[in-house]
N, C-alpha and C positions, 0 to 999 in steps of 0.2 A: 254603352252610351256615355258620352264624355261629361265632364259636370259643365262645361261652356254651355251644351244645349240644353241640357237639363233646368241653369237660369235663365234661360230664354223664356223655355215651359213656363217657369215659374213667374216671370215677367210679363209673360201673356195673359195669364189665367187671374194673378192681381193686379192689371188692368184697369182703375176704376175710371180712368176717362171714357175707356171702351162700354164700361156697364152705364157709363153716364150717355152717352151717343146713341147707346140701344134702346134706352127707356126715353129718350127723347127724340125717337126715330131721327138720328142723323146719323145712322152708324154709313161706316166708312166699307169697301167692300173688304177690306182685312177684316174690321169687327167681327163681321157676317161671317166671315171663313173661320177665325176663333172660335166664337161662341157657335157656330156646327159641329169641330172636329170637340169643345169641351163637353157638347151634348152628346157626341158618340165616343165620346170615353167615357161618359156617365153609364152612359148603358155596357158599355165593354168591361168595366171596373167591378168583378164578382169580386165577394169575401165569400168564398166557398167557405172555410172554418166557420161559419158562424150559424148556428141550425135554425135561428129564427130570422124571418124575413124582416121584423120590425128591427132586430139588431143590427142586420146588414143594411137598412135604410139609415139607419143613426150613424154606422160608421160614415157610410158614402158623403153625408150631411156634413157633418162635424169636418172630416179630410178636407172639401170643399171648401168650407167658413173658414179652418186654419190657413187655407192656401190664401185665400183670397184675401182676410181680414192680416196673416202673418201671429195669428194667437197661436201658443204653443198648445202641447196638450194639455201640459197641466189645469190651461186654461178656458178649455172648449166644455168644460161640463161632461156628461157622463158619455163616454163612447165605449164603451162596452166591451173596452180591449185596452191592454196594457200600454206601456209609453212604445215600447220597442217594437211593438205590431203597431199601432200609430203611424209611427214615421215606415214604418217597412211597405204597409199601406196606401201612404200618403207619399213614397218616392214611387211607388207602383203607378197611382193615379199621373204622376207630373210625366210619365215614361209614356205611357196611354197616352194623352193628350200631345207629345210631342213626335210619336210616331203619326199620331189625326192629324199632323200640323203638316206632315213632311218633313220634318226635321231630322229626322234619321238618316243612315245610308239606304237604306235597305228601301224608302220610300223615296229617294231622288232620281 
């Protein structure tokens, strides 16, 4: 996957006019098709490494809030995982979300 579509992903997902339009039901039908394919990459997005279920909901969390807010890791509080599973994680998730987007070859 090229990094072009990869800032896309990552332009979709930090988004906040898109979270402003959904919370104030005026979303757009792009919003709606975003915020599906990022709910089915939430659920597609395992941390198989991680043996507790409460750990692998804190990464999922955290990956999210850096994406969306752009805080690094240092600065997301405790995720339960190093800086370099972090982002390895967290380019996993933006990959996920941009295959749910169609942004791929392999989904065009």
């Amino acid at each position: 996957m090229n990094n072009k579509t990869l800032e896309i992903a990552k332009a979709i997902i930090r988004d906040t006019d898109r979270l402003r339009r959904m919370k104030a039901g005026k979303a757009t039908a792009f919003d709606k098709r975003a915020e599906a394919a990022i709910a089915r990459a939430s659920t597609r997005f395992l941390v198989k490494e991680l043996p507790d279920d409460k750990a692998r909901e804190r990464v999922r969390e955290r990956v999210l809030f850096s994406l969306i807010t752009g805080t690094p890791w240092e600065h997301c509080g405790e995720t339960y995982v190093g800086r370099r599973l972090f982002y390895t994680y967290r380019n996993r998730y933006v990959e996920i979300v941009a295959e749910e987007l169609g942004l791929t070859r392999r989904h065009r």
